[in-house]
C-alpha positions in Angstrom: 77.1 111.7 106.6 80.0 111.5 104.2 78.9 114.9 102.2 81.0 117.7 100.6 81.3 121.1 101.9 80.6 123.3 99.1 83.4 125.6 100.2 86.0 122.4 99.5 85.0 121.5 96.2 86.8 121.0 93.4 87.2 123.4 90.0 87.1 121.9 87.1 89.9 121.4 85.2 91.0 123.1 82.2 93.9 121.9 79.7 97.3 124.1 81.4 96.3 122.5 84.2 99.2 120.9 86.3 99.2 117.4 87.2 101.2 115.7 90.0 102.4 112.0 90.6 102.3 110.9 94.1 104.0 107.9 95.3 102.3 107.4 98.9 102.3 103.6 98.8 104.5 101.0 97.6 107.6 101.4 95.8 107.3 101.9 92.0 109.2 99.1 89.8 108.2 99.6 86.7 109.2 102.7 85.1 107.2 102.7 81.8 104.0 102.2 83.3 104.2 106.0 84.9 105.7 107.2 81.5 102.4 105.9 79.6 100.3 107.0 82.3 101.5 110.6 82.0 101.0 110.4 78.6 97.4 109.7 78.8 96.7 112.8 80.7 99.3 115.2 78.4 96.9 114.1 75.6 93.9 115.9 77.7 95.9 118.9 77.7 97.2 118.6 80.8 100.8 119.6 82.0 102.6 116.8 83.9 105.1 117.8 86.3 108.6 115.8 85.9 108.6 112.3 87.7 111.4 111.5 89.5 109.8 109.6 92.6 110.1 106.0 90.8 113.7 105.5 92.2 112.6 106.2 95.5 112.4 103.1 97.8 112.5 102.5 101.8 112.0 98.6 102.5 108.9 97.8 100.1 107.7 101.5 100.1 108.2 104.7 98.1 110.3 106.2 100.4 110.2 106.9 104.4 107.2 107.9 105.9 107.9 111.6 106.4 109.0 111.4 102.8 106.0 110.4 101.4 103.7 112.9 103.4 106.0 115.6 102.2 105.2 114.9 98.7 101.7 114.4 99.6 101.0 118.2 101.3 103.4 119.9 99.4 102.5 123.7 99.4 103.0 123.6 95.9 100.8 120.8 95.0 99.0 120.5 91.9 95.3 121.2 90.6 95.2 117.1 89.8 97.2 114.9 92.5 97.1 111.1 91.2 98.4 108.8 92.9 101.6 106.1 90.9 100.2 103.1 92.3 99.1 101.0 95.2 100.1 98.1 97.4 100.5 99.4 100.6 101.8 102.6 102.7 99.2 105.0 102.7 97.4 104.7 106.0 100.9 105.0 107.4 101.0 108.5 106.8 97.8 109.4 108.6 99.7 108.8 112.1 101.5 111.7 110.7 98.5 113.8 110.4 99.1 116.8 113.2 95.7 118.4 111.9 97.3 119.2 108.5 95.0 120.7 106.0 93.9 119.1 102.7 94.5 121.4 99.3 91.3 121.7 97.7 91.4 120.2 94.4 91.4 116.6 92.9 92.5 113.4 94.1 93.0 110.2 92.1 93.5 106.8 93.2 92.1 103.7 94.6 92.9 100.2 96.2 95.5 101.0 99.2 95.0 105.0 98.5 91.6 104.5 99.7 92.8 105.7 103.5 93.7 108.4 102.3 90.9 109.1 99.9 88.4 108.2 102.7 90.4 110.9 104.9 89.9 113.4 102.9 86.2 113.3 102.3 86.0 112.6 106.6 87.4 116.3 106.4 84.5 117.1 103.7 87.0 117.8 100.8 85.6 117.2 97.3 87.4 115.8 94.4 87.7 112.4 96.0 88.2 110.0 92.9 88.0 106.6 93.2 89.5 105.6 89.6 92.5 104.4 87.6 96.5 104.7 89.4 98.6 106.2 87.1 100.2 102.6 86.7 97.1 101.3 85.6 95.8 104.3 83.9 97.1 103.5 80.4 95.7 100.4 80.3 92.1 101.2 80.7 89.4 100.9 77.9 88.7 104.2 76.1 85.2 104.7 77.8 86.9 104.6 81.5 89.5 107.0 80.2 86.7 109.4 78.6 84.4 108.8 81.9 87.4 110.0 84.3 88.4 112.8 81.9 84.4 114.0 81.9 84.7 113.9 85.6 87.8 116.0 86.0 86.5 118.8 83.5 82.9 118.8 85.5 81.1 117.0 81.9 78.4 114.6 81.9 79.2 111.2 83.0 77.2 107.9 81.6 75.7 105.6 84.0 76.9 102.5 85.2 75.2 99.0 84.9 75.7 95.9 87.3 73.5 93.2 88.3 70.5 93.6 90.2 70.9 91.7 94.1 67.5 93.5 95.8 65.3 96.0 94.5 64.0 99.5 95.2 66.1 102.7 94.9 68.3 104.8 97.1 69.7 108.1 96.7 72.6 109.2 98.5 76.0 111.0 99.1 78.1 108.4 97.3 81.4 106.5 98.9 83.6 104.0 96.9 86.1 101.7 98.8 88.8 98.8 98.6 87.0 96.6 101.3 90.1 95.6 103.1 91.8 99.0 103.1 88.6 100.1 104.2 88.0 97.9 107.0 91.3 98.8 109.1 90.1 102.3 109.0 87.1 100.9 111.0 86.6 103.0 114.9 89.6 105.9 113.4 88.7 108.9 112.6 89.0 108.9 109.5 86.5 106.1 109.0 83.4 108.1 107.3 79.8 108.9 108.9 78.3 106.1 106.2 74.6 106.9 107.4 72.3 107.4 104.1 75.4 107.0 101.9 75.3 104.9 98.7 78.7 102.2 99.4 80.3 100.4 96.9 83.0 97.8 97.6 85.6 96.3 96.0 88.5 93.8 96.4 91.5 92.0 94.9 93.2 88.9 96.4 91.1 87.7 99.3 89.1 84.6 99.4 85.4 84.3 100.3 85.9 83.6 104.1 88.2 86.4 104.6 85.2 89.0 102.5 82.9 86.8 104.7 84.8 88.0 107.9 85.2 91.7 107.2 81.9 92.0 106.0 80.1 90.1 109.4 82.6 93.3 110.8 80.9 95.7 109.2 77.1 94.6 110.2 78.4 94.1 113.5 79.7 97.9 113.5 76.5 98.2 112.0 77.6 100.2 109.2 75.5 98.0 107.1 72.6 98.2 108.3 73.0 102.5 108.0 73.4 102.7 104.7 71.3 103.6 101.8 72.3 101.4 99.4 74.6 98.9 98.6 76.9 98.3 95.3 79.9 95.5 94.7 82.3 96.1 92.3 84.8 93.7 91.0 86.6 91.4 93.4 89.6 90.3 91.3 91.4 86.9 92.2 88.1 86.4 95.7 87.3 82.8 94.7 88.7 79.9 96.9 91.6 77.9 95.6 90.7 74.8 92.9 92.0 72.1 95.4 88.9 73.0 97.9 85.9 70.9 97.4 82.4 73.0 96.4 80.9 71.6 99.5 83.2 72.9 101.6 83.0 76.0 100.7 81.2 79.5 99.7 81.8 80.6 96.3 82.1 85.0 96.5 78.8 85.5 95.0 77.2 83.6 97.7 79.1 85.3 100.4 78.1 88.7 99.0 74.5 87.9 98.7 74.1 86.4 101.7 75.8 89.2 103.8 73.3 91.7 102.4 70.1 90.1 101.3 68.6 91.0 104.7 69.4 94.9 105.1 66.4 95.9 102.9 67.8 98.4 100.6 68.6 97.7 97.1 72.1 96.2 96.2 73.8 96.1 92.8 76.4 93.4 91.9 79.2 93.1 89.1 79.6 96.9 88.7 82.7 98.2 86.6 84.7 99.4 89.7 88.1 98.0 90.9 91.1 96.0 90.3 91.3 94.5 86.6 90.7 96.8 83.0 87.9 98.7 83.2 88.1 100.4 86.4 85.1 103.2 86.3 85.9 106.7 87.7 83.3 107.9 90.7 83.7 110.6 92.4 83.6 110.4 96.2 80.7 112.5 97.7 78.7 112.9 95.1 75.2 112.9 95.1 74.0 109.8 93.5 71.4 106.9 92.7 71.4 103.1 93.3 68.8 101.6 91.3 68.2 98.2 92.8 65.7 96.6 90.0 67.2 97.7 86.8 71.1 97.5 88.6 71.9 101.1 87.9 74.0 103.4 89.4 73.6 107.0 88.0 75.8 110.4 89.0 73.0 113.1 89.9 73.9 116.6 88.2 
């Protein structure tokens, strides 16, 4: 099951803490985007190390592969690691994994950085965020900023509201993912035990046959059919292109219904979580509740 060891935890923070930027995925090309990131977390009273990864670039990534998993185990690294953005890289540098050890500590990312955040909690590290880059961080709503900030200084969290898809309630370890980062993690070994966890997915940029496809991969894994309970978040840009007819056709909310009506545990739809403003901070492992009829999902303390 994808649970915490209580020895790997993470401390909360406290302002003279030291924050890192960590470029594991695609090169950076937009420079003021990290600079306003860094300033939302100097405002917590955090201390930002200097940035200088940006001008890093290898093809269409930050920098070669033994480069980026440098920066990412550095001996030195900070009590915050946050990752600059996303795209693609990441699970790259788990072929370079020779059994190294994970810092205990936090970890911020989501979208291609979920290999690497799914890694981490397969080796029972805590501290596993799945929130705001520090590309996007900037440009979240006040209440995400607050909620990741709460999360980070161990402070009460609010819970989060989505639509409910089947009822009843679950309660379990919890485990937030990008669905397609997620899937070609599938049979490694750094694919999670799932059984009795709470799942929430999430997407950007695939249409409804391709979510259709990796989901049928998933009950047919039967990954599915192990869990607890069952969340979507936001699946930015998933809808199929104008210039197909409806009949031929499934729109995205049909495709996730459908694909989980039948497990009988409770599922919530539409939660804050994922691509697009407003990008909810939840912290991997957790203990936590999915409440199917009133579309809940609630951080247990």
């Amino acid at each position: 099951m994808a649970t915490v060891d209580p020895t790997k935890s993470a401390p909360a923070l406290v302002q003279g803490d030291e924050v890192v930027a960590v470029a594991a995925s695609s090169a950076i090309d937009n420079e003021e985007e990290i600079i306003q990131g860094l300033k939302v977390l100097e405002s917590w009273g955090l201390i930002c190390r200097p940035q200088t990864n940006y001008k890093r670039r290898w093809g269409y990534l930050a920098g070669n592969d033994q480069t980026r998993f440098s920066e990412l185990h550095a001996k030195n690294n900070a009590p915050l690691i946050i990752f600059a953005r996303g795209g693609w890289g990441s699970a790259r540098l788990l072929e370079l994994d020779q059994e190294k050890s994970w810092s205990i500590g936090w970890m911020l990312g989501f979208s291609d950085v979920t290999s690497l955040l799914l890694a981490r909690l397969t080796s029972g590290f805590g501290g596993c965020i799945h929130g705001p880059l520090l590309t996007t961080l900037y440009k979240e709503p006040d209440w995400s900023k607050e909620r990741l900030k709460s999360i980070l200084f161990k402070e009460q969290v609010n819970d989060l509201h989505g639509d409910s898809w089947s009822y009843g309630l679950a309660i379990g370890p919890l485990v937030v993912a990008n669905l397609t980062v997620a899937s070609h993690l599938i049979g490694s070994r750094y694919f999670p035990d799932l059984r009795g966890a709470i799942l929430v997915l999430e997407d950007i940029g695939e249409e409804p046959y391709r979510i259709d496809r990796m989901l049928t991969q998933w009950r047919l894994s039967g990954i599915l059919q192990a869990i607890a309970g069952l969340g979507f978040g936001k699946f930015l840009n998933c809808e199929a292109p104008e210039e197909i007819p409806p009949q031929e056709t499934f729109r995205l909310d049909e495709v996730l219904k459908e694909r989980s009506s039948d497990l009988g545990i409770p599922v919530v739809g539409n939660l804050p979580i994922g691509h697009g403003c407003g990008n909810a901070a939840m912290p991997l492992g957790h203990k936590t509740l999915l409440n199917g009829t009133k579309g809940l999902l609630k951080l247990i303390t």
